[in-house]
NUDO-353884 format. One record per residue (C-alpha): residue number from 1; z, y, x. Coordinates in nm, 3 decimals, always signed. Layout:
   num         Z         Y         X
   NUM         Z         Y         X
...
! end
This chain:
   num         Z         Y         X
     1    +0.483    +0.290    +1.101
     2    +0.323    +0.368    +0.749
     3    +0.265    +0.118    +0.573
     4    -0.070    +0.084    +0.328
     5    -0.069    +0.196    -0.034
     6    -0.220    -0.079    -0.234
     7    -0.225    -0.077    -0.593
     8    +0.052    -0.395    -0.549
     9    +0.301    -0.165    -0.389
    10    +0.225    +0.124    -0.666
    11    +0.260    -0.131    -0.974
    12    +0.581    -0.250    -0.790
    13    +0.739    +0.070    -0.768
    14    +0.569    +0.193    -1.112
    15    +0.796    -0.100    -1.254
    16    +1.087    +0.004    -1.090
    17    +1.142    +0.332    -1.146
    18    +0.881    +0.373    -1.461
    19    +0.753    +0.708    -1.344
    20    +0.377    +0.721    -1.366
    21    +0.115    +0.610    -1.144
    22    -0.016    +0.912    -1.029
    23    +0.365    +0.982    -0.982
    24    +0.396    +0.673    -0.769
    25    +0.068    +0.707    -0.573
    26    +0.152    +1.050    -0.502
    27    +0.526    +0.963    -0.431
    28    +0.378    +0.661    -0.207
    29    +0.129    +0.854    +0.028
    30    +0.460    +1.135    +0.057
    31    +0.660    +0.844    +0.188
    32    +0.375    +0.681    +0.434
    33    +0.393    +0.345    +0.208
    34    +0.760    +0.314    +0.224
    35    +0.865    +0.191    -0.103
    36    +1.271    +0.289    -0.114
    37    +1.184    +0.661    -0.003
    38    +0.885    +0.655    -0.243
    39    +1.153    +0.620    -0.510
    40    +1.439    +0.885    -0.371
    41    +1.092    +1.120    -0.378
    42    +1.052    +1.049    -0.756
    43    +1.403    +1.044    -0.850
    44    +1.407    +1.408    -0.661
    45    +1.145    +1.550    -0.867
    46    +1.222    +1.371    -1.163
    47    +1.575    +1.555    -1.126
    48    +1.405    +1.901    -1.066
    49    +1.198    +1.858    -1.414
    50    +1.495    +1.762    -1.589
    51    +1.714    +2.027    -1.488
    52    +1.409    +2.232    -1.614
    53    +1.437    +2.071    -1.938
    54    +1.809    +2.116    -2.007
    55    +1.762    +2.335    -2.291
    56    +1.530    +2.103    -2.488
    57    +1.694    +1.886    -2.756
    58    +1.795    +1.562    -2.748
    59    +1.795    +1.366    -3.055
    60    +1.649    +1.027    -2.988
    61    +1.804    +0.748    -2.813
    62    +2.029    +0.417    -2.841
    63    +2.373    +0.369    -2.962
    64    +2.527    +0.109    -2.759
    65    +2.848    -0.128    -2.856
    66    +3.028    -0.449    -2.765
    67    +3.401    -0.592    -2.922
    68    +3.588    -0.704    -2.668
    69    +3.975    -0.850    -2.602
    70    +4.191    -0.574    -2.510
    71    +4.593    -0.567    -2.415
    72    +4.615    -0.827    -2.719
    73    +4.410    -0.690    -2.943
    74    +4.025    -0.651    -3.029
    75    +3.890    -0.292    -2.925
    76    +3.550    -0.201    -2.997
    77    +3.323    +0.050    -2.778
    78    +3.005    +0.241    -2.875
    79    +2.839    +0.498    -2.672
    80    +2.532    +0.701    -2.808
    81    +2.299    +0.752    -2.522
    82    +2.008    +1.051    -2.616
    83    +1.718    +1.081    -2.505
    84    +1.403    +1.355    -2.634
    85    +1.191    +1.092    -2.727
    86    +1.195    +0.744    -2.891
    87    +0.864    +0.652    -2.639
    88    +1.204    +0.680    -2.384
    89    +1.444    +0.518    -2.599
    90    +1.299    +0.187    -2.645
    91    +1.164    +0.155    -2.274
    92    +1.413    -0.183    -2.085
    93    +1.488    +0.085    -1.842
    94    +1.681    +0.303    -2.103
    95    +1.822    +0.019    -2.267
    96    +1.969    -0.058    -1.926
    97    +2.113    +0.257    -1.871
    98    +2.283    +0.189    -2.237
    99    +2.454    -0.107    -2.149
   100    +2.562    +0.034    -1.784
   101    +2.698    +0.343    -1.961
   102    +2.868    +0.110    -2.201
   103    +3.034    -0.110    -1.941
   104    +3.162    +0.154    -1.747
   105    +3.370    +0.302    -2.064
   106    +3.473    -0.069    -2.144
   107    +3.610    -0.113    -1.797
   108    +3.755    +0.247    -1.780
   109    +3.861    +0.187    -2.113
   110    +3.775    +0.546    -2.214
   111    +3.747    +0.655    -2.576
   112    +3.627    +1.031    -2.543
   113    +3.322    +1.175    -2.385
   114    +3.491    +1.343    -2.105
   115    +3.635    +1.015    -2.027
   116    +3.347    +0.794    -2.011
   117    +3.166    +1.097    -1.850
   118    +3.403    +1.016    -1.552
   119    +3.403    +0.673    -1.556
   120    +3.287    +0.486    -1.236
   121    +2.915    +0.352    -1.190
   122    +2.710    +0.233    -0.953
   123    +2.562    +0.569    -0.893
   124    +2.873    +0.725    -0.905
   125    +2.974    +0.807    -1.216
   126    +2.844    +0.831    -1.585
   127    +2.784    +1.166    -1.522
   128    +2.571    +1.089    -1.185
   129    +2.403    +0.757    -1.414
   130    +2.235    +0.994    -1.713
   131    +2.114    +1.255    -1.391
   132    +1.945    +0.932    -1.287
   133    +1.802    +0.859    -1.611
   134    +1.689    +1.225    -1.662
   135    +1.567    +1.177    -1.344
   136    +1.362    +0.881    -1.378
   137    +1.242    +0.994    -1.713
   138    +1.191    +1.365    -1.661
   139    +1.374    +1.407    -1.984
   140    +1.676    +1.574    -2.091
   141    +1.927    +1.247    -2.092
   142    +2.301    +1.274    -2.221
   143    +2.586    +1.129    -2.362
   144    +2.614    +1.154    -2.745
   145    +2.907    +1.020    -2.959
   146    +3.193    +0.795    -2.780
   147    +3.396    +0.581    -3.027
   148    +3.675    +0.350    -2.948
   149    +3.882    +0.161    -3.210
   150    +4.140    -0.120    -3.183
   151    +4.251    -0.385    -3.462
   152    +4.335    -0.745    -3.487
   153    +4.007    -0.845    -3.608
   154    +3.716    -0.605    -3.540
   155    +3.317    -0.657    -3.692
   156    +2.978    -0.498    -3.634
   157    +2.669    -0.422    -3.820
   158    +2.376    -0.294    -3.550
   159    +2.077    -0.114    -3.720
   160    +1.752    -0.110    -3.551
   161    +1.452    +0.144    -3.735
   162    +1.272    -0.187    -3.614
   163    +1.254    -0.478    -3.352
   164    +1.096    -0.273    -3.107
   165    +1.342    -0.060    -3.063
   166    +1.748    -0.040    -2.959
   167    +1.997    +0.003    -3.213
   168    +1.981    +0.357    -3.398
   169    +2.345    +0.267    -3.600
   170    +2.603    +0.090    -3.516
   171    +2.891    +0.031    -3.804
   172    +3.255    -0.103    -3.697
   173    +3.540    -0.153    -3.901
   174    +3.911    -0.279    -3.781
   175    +4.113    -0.511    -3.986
   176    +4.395    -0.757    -4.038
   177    +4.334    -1.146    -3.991
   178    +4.291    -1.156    -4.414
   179    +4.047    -0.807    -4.415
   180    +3.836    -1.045    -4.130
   181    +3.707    -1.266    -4.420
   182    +3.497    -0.926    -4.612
   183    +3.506    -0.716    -4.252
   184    +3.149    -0.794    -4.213
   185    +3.015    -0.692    -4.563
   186    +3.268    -0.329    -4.541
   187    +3.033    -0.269    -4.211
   188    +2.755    -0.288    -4.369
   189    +2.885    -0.067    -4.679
   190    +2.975    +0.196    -4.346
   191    +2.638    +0.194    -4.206
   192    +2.444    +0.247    -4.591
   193    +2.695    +0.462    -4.712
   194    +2.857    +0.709    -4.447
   195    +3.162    +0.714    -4.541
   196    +3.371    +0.976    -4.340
   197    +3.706    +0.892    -4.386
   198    +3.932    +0.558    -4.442
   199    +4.191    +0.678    -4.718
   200    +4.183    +0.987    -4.922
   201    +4.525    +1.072    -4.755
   202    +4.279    +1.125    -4.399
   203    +4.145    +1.386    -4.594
   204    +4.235    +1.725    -4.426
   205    +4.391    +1.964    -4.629
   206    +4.155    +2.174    -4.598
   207    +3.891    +1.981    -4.701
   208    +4.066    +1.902    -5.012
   209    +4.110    +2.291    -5.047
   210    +3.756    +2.384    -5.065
   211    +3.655    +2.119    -5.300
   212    +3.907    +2.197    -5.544
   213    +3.780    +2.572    -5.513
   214    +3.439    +2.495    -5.561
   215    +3.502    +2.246    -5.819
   216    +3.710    +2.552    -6.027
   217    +3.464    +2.756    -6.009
   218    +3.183    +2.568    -6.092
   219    +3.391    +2.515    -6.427
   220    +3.436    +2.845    -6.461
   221    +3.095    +2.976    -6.443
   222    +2.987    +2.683    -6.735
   223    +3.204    +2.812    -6.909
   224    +3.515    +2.520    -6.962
   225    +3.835    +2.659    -7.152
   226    +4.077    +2.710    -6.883
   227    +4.287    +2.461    -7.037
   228    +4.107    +2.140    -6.910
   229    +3.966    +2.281    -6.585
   230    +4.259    +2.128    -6.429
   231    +4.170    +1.741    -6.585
   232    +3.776    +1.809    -6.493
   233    +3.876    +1.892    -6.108
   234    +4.072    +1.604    -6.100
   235    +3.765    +1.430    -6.211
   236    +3.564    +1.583    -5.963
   237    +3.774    +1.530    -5.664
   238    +3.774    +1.168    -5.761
   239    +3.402    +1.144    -5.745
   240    +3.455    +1.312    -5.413
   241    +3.645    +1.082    -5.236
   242    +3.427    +0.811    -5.398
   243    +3.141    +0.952    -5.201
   244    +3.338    +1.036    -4.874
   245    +3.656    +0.773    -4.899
   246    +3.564    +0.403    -4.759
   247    +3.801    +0.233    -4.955
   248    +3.752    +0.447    -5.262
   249    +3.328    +0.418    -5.253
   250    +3.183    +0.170    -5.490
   251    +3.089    -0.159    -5.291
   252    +2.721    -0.159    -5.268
   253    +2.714    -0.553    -5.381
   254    +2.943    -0.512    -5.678
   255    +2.978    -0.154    -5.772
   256    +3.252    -0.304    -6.051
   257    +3.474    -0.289    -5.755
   258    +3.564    -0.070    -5.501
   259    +3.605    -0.113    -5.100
   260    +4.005    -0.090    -5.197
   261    +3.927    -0.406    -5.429
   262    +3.766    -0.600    -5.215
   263    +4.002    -0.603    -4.917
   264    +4.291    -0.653    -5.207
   265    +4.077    -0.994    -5.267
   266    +4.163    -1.179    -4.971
   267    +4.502    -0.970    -4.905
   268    +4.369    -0.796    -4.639
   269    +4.381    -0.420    -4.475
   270    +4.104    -0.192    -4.334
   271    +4.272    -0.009    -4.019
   272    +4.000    +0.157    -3.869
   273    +3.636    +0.233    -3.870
   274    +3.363    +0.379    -3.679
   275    +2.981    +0.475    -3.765
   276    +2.755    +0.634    -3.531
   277    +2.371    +0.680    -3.564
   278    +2.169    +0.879    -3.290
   279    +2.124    +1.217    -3.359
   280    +2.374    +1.258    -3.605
   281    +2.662    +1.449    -3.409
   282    +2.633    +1.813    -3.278
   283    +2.643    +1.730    -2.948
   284    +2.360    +1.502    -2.937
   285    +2.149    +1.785    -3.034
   286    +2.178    +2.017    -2.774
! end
């Protein structure tokens, strides 16, 4: 028997599902007032206008994370979920989808996208969750950067652009039981200064290949006797990994010291790190 479509029964499934409320009316009267087939009916549309916008970018969104005890040790989890706009982002329904997404790696303990991507929900799996939330949203919804690391001691610094909104960056950083007593103040150095590696031995080769080229020949065309170019790209590399090297950057609250210096203060040792902020990684921008 169909049921009567009051403007009760359309706020009720507006807050629901957060589709709009000529979405829900129109969803609604489809359904004959039934409320759980008014939603299937948005969710089925909302799918067909975000398979149409596959191709649009996504570069807004949340980045998700939580430390947690694992096999003995601390492991921390962040998952970067994008969205196409930050009106999405910062809606409780998005935010949910954040933390589901984020459980689901925790419990599958995944550490790569393909991985989490597989990992068991509710709706199915990760994969069948963000169809959901494209869905829902008529957005294009996926799954950014996945980072897992795993220390005895493990801290976080979450950036929000502001209070409205979900965190943008999350910082991590994995230490021994000494490095615990500065591990706060190195994730904060991660998330203001980027670094992109932990020791100037992580460096590829590579890497250290190009900037040595480019540092020649920059001497070359001002002109240095070929005599000291060797002692000036030496210079130059250093300044390098003091840009790029977390425990050779200058820490932010005493640049007399370095990253290295301050862990040597309380005997301790940076093992890992992690830094993620939405929209950073080439995948979250197709």
């Amino acid at each position: 028997m169909a049921q009567k479509v009051t403007l009760d029964l359309i706020k009720k499934v507006r807050n629901d599902t957060g589709a709009g409320m000529m979405d829900v009316k129109k969803a609604l009267d489809e359904a004959e007032g039934d409320p759980e087939r008014a939603k299937e009916i948005i969710r089925a549309n909302g799918v067909q206008v975000a398979g149409k916008r596959e191709g649009r970018k996504a570069q807004e969104g949340l980045v998700a994370a939580k430390i947690v005890d694992e096999d003995g040790k601390k492991t921390g989890y962040i998952v970067e979920l994008n969205s196409e706009t930050d009106f999405v982002a910062e809606t409780p329904q998005f935010v949910n989808y954040g933390d589901e997404i984020l459980n689901a790696a925790i419990k599958a303990k995944a550490g790569t996208r393909e991985e989490v991507l597989a990992a068991p929900t509710p709706e199915g799996t990760v994969q069948d969750t963000i169809t959901s939330a494209g869905a829902l949203f008529k957005e294009h919804v996926k799954l950014g950067q996945v980072v897992r690391i795993s220390g005895d001691f493990i801290d976080m610094y979450a950036h929000k652009k502001s209070a409205e909104f979900p965190p943008s960056t999350v910082a991590m950083v994995a230490t021994d039981e000494n490095g615990a007593k500065v591990a706060h103040d190195i994730a904060l150095q991660i998330s203001a200064m980027t670094p992109q590696w932990l020791t100037s031995d992580d460096v590829p080769q590579e890497i250290l290949d190009r900037e040595t080229r480019v540092a020649t020949e920059k001497c070359q065309s001002e002109g240095k006797p070929d005599k000291i170019i060797p002692m000036i790209v030496k210079g130059r590399l250093n300044a390098f990994f003091e840009d790029e090297v977390l425990l050779n950057q200058k820490y932010v609250k005493d640049p007399q010291r370095s990253i290295a210096d301050l862990l040597k203060s309380v005997d301790g040792k940076a093992e890992a790190f992690a830094r993620v902020e939405v929209g950073k990684d080439d995948e979250s921008r197709e």
